[in-house]
C-alpha positions as CSV (number, residue, x, y, z in Angstrom):
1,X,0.0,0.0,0.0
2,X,1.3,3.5,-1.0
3,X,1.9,6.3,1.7
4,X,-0.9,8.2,-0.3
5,X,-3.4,5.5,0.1
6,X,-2.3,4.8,4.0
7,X,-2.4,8.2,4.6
8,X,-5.9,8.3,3.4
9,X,-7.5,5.4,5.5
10,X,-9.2,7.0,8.5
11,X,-8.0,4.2,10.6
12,X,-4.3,4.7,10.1
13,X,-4.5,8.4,10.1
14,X,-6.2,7.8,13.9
15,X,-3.2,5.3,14.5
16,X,-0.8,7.4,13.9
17,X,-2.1,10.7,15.8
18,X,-2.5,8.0,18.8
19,X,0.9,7.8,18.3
20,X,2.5,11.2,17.9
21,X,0.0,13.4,19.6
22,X,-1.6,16.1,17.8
23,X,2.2,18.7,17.8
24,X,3.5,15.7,15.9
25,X,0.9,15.0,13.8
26,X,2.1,17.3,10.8
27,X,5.0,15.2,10.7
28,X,3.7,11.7,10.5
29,X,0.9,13.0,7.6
30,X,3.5,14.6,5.6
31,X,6.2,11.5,4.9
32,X,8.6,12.6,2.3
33,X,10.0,10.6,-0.4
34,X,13.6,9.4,0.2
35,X,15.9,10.6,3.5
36,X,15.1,13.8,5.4
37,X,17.0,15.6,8.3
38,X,14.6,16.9,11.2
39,X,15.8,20.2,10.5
40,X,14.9,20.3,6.9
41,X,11.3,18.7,8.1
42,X,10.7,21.5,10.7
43,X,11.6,24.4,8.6
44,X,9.1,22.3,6.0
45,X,6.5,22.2,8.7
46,X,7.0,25.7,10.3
47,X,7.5,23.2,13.5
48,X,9.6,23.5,16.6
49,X,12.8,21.4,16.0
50,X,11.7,19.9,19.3
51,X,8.1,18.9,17.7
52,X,9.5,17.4,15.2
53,X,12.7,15.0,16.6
54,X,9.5,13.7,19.5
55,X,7.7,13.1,16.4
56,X,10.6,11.6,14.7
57,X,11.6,9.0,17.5
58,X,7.6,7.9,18.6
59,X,7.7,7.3,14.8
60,X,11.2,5.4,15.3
61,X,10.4,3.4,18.3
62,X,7.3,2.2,16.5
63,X,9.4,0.9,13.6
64,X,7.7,3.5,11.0
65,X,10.5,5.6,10.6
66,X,14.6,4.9,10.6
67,X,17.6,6.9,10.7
68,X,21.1,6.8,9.6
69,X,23.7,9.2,11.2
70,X,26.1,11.0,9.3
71,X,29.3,12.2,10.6
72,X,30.3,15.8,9.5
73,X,34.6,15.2,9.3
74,X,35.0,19.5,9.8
75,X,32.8,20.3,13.0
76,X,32.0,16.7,13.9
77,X,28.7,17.3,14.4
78,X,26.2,14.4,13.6
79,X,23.4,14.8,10.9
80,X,20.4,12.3,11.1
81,X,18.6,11.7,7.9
82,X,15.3,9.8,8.4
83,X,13.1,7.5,6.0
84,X,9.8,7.0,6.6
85,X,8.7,2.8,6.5
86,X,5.0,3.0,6.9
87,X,4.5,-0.2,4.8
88,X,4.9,-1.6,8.6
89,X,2.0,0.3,9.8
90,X,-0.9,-2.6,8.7
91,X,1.0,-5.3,10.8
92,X,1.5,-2.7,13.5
93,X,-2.3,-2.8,13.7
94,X,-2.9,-6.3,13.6
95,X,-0.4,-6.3,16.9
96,X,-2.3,-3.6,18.7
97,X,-5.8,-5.8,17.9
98,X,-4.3,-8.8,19.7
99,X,-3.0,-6.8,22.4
100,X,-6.1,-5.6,22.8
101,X,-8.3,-8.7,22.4
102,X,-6.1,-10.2,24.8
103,X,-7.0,-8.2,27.5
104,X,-10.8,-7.6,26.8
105,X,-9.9,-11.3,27.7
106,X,-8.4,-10.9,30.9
107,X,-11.3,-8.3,31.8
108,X,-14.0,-10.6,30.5
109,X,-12.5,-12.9,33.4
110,X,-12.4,-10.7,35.8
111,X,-15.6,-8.8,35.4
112,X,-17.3,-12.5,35.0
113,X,-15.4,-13.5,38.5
114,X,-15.9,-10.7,40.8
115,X,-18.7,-9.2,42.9
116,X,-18.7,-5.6,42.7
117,X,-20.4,-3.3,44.7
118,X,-21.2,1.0,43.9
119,X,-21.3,3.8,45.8
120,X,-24.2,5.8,43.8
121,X,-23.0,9.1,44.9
122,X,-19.7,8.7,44.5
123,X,-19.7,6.6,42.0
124,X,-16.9,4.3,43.2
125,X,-17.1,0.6,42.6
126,X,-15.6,-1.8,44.6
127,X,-14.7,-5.7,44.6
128,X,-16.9,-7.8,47.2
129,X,-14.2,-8.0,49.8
130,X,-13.3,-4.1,49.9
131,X,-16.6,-3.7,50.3
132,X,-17.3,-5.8,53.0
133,X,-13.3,-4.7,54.4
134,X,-16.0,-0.9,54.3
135,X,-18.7,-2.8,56.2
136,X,-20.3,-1.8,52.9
137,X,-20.8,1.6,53.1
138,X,-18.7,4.3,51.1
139,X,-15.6,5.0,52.6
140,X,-15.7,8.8,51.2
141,X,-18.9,9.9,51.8
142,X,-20.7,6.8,54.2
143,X,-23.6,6.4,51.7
144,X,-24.3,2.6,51.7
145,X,-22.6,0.4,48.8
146,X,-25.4,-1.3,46.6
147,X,-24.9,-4.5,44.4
148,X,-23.6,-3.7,40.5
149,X,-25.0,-6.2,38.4
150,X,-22.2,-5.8,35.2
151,X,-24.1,-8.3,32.9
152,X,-24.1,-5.1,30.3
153,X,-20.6,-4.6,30.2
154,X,-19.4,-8.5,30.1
155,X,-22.2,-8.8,27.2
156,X,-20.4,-5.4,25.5
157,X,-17.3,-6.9,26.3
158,X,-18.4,-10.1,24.4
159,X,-19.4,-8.9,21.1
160,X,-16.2,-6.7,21.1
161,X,-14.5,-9.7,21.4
162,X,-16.7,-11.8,18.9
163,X,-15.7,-8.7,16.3
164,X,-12.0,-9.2,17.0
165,X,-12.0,-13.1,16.7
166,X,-13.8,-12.5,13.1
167,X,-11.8,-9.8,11.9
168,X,-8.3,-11.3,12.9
169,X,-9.6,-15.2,12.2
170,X,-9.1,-15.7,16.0
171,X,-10.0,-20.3,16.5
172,X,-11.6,-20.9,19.5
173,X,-10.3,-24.5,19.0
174,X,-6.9,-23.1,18.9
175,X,-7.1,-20.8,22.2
176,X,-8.4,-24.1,24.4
């Protein structure tokens, strides 16, 4: 997929402002073609050199952008020139939906296993043994705890799962 294309995708473009936070963002939407210093991309940009080398290294640690360093023999001053490899970001994606159907997972579990207990005017929830540990009233303002049935947010939790497993081809089988 082209830089044009991925750049287009609502999706990626949400991806990547998750990533570099909206100073950075100018940066990640404007890959150039070939190497580029940060200097070069900041007076590009009209940016803050510092904007654009956070930009530059979130982009880096992600593995969408690299670096090579060049050595200047006169002042010895080093020059980083930067590629952009954002044919990385669709896998990058596919890693962050495992992560995160791995622990809607683990949450699932623990919602399914727990007893929770709310504090309507607070609004604080707590598992059935802090609760009782509170003599089941609110520690911050003494109202008493009531019961939380969290049916709705297990069964929410379940078709958010169900749309991961289809959309990465997720096997039960496999998982048991």
């Amino acid at each position: 997929m082209a830089f044009e294309d991925l750049l287009e995708d609502p999706v990626i473009q949400k991806y990547l402002h998750e990533l570099v936070g909206p100073k950075g963002m100018p940066v990640a939407a404007a890959p150039p073609d070939g190497e580029v210093t940060d200097e070069e991309l900041a007076e590009e940009l009209d940016m803050e050199l510092n904007d654009v080398r956070r930009a530059l290294f979130i982009l880096y640690e992600n593995d969408l952008a690299t670096y090579r360093r060049l050595r200047d023999e006169d002042s010895g001053w080093l020059t980083y020139l930067w590629t952009f490899e954002y044919d990385k970001i669709p896998e990058n994606l596919e890693e962050e939906m495992h992560r995160l159907y791995e622990a809607l997972e683990e949450r699932r579990e623990y919602e399914r296993t727990h007893e929770f207990y709310l504090c309507e005017v607070c609004s604080i929830r707590f598992e059935f043994g802090e609760a009782m540990d509170f003599g089941f009233e609110c520690p911050e303002c003494g109202s008493p705890l009531e019961s939380m049935e969290n049916t709705h947010l297990v069964d929410a939790m379940d078709e958010r799962i169900e749309d991961l497993r289809d959309e990465l081809n997720v096997d039960l089988e496999a998982e048991a």
